[in-house]
C-alpha beads as a LAMMPS data file, in Angstrom:
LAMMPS data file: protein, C-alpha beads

87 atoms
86 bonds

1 atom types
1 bond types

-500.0 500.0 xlo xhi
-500.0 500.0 ylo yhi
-500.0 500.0 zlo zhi

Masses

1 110.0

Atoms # bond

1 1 1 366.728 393.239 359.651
2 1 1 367.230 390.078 357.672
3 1 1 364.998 389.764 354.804
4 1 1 365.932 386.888 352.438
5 1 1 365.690 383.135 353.846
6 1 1 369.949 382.945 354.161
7 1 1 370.077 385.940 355.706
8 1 1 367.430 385.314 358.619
9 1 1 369.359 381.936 358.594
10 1 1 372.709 383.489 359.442
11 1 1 371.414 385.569 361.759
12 1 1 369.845 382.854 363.803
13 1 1 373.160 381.177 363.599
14 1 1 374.925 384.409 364.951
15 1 1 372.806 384.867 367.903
16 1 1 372.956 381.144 368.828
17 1 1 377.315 381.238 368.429
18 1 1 376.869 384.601 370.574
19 1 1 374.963 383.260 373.350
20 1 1 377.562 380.116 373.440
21 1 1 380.884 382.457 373.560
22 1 1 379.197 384.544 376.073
23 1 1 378.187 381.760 378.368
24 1 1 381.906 379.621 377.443
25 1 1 383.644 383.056 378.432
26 1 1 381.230 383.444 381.668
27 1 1 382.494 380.213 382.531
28 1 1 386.219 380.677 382.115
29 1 1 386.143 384.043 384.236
30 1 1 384.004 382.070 387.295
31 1 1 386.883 379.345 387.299
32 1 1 389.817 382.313 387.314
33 1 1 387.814 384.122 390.067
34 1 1 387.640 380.867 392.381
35 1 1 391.638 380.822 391.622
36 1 1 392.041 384.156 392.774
37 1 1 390.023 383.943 395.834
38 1 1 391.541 380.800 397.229
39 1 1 394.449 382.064 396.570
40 1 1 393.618 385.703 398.861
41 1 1 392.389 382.918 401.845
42 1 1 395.435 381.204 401.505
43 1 1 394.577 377.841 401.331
44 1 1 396.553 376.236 399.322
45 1 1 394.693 372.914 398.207
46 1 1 391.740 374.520 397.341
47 1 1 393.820 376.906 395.337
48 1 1 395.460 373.874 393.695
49 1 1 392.250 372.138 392.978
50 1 1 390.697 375.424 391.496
51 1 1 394.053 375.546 389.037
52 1 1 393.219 371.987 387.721
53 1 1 389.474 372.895 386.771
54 1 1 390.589 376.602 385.197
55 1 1 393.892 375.535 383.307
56 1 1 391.324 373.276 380.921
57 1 1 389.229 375.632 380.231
58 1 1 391.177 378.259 379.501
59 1 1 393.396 375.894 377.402
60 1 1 389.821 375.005 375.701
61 1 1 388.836 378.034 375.057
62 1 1 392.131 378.847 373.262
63 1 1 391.759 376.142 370.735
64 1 1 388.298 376.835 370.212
65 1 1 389.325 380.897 369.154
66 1 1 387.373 382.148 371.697
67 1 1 390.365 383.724 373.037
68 1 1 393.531 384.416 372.079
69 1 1 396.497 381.864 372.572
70 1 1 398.854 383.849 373.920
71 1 1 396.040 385.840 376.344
72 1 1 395.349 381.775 377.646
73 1 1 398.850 381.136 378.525
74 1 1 399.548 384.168 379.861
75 1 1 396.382 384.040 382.108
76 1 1 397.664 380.579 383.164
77 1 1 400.837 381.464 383.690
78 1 1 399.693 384.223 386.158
79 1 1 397.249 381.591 388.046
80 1 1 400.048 379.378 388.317
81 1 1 402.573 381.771 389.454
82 1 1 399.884 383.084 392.328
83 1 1 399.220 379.345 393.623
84 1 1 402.568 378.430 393.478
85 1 1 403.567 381.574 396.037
86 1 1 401.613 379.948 398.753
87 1 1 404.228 377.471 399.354

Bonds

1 1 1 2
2 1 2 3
3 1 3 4
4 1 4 5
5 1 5 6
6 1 6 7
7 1 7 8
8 1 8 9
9 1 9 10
10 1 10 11
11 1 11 12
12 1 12 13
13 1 13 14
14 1 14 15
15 1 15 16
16 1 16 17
17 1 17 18
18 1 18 19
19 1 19 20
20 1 20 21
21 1 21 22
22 1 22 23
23 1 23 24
24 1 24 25
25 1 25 26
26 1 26 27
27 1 27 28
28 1 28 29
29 1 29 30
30 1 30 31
31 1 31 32
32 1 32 33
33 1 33 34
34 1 34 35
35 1 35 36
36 1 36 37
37 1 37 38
38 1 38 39
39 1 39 40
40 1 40 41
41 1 41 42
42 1 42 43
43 1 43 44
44 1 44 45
45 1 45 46
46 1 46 47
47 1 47 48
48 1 48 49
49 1 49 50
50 1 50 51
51 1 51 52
52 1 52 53
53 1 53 54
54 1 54 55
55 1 55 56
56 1 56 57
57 1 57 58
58 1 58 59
59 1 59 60
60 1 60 61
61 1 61 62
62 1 62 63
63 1 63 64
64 1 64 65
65 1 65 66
66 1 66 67
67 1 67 68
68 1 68 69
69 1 69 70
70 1 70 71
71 1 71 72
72 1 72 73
73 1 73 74
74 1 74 75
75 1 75 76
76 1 76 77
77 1 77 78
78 1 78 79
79 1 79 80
80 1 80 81
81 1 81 82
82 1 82 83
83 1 83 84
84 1 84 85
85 1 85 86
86 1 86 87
C-alpha cells in the first residue's frame, strides 16, 4: 500500500486510467459484437451502419494506445471483409 503523499497520488491516478481503459475497451468489443451479429442475420444495412459506429472507435482506441495499431486495422479489416460478403 501507498504510503507517501505521491505515491497514494499515483495510485489514485492508476485506478482512475484503469477504470477508463476497461470501460473504452468494453465499449469497442459491444460495437464489434453488434458487427458480428448483423452480420450472422444477414441484414446488410444494419451491418453497414454497425461498421460506421465500430471503425471509429477502434481507430480511436488505436491512437489513444489502448490497443495496438496493427490489432485495430486488422480487426477492421476483418469487420469489413464480413459486411462486405453479404453483397
Amino acid at each position: 500500500m501507498a504510503t507517501h503523499k505521491s505515491a497514494e497520488k499515483r495510485d489514485r491516478q492508476a485506478k482512475a486510467r484503469r477504470a477508463r481503459n476497461i470501460a473504452a475497451k468494453s465499449a469497442i468489443k459491444t460495437k464489434v459484437k453488434a458487427v458480428i451479429a448483423s452480420v450472422e442475420s444477414k441484414n446488410r444495412e444494419n451491418s453497414e451502419k454497425a461498421l460506421k459506429a465500430a471503425i471509429p472507435a477502434v481507430a480511436k482506441a488505436a491512437s489513444k494506445g489502448l490497443i495496438h495499431k496493427k490489432n485495430a486495422s486488422r480487426k477492421i479489416s476483418r469487420l469489413t471483409k464480413k459486411v462486405n460478403a453479404l453483397q
